[in-house]
N, C-alpha and C positions, 0 to 999 in steps of 0.2 A: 913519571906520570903519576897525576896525584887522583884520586878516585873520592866519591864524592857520596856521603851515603846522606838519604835524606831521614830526617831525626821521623819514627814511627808515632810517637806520642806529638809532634807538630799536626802529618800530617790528617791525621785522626781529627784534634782539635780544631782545624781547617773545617773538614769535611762536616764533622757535626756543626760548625760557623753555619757554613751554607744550608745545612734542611734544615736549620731554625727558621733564616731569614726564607727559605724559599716557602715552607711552610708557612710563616707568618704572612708572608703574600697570599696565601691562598686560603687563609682562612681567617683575615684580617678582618673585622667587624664593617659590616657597610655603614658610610654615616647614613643618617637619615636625612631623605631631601627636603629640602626647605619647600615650605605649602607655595601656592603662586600665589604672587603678590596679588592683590587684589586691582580691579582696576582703578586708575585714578577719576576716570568719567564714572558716572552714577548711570547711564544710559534707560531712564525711569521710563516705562509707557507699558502701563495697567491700562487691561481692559474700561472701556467704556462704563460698563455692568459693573464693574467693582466699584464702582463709587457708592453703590446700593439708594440710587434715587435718579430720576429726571430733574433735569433742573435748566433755567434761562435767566442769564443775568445781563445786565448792562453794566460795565466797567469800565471806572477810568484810572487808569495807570500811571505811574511817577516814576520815572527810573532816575537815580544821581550815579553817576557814574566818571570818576576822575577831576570833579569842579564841575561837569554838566551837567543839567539837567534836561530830559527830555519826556511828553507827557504820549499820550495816546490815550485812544478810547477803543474800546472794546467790546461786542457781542458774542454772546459764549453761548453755545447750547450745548447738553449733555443730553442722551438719551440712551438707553441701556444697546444699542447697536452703532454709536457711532458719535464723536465729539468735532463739535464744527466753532471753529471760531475769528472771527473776522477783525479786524485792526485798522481803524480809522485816524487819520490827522488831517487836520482844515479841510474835514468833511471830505476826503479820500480815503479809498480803500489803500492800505499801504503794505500789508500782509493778510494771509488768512492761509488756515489751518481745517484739513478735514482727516480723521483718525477714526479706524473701524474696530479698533482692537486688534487689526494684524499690519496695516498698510498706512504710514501716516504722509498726505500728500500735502505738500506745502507751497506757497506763492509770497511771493516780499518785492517789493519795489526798491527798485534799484538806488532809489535816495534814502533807501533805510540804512541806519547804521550796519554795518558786518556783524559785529558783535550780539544784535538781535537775529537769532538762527530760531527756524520752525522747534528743533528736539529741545530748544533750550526752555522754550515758550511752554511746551507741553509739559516739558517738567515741572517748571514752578507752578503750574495752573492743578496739575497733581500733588504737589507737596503741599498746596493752601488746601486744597481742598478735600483731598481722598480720606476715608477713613485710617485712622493709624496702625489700626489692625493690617487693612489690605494692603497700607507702604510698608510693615516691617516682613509680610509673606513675600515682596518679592526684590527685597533688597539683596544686592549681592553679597558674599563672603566680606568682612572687613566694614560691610556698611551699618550702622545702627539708627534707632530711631528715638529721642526719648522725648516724654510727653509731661510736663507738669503743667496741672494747670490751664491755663489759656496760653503757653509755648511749647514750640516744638524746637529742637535742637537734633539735627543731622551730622553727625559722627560718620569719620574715617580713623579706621584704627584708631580710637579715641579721638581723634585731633577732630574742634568745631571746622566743620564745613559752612554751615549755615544755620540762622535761628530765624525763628517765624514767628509774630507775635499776635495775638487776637485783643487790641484794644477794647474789641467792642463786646469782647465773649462771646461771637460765633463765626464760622468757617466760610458763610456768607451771606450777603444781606450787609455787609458792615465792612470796618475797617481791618484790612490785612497789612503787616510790614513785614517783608523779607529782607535778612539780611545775610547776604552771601559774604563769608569772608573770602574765601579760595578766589575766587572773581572780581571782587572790589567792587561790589555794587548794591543800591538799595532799591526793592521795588515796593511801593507804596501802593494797593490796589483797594478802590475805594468801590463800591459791590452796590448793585439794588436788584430786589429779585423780582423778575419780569414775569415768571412764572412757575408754581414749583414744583 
């Protein structure tokens, strides 16, 4: 019978193996968590009152979008409790838009394209128009705003989202061109001011 001893300097070597690694488990550095990503929608809808004026325009609108074009006309009122605006084609109502600063209620005719949505309408009508101060106060994480000039240029995580240009050097009354990249689309909105 053969007997078996186990080597003392192994077993040792072993056991301090394990409270290193057990140790290193429990006192292992936490990574840190990566920030959330920010959203890919802009979901923009500033108070009425932030725009800092009353205001009533007439609008006519140019969307190019894929090789097509499509126009509309448009009545826009602003006043510091609530933004109303109505959407016309061959002398039809074809949308319209009422927003109080908390509740944006919206209508579209069913031969309107899909891709014209109430929130999308609100926003560009706030990125022509809003002060750049009150769009950089409620952009989200990841969203920026920069201003030179007679353009605006709307940044994700650096990347152009969309540029906005003032031909005419003012915000309205005159010639506005948006141009969305993320979306593929141009919006041409040509302004008179009905009242201000």
């Amino acid at each position: 019978m053969r007997l078996s001893f186990t080597n003392p300097f192994r077993s040792c070597a072993a056991a301090a193996i394990m409270a290193l690694l057990l140790s290193a488990c429990s006192t292992a550095p936490t990574l840190p968590t990566a920030p959330p990503m920010p959203s890919a929608r802009l979901h923009l809808q500033l108070s009425p009152a932030s725009l800092g004026a009353s205001l009533s325009l007439q609008q006519h609108l140019t969307v190019e979008r894929a090789g097509r074009i499509d126009e509309i006309d448009t009545v826009l009122e602003i006043e510091p409790d609530h933004l109303d605006l109505v959407g016309l084609a061959f002398g039809q109502r074809v949308m319209s838009l009422h927003y109080d600063g908390k509740e944006l209620k919206t209508w579209r005719h069913f031969m309107l394209p899909k891709e014209v949505q109430g929130e999308d309408v609100l926003q560009d009508v706030q990125l022509t128009l809003w002060p750049a101060a009150a769009l950089r106060a409620a952009l989200p994480p990841g969203w920026e705003l920069e201003e030179n000039g007679m353009q605006r240029t709307l940044l994700l995580n650096r990347e152009v989202i969309a540029q906005i240009d003032y031909p005419d050097r003012k915000a309205w009354g005159g010639k506005v061109i948006l141009t969305n990249l993320r979306y593929h689309y141009k919006l041409t909105i040509q302004s008179v001011v009905t009242a201000p």
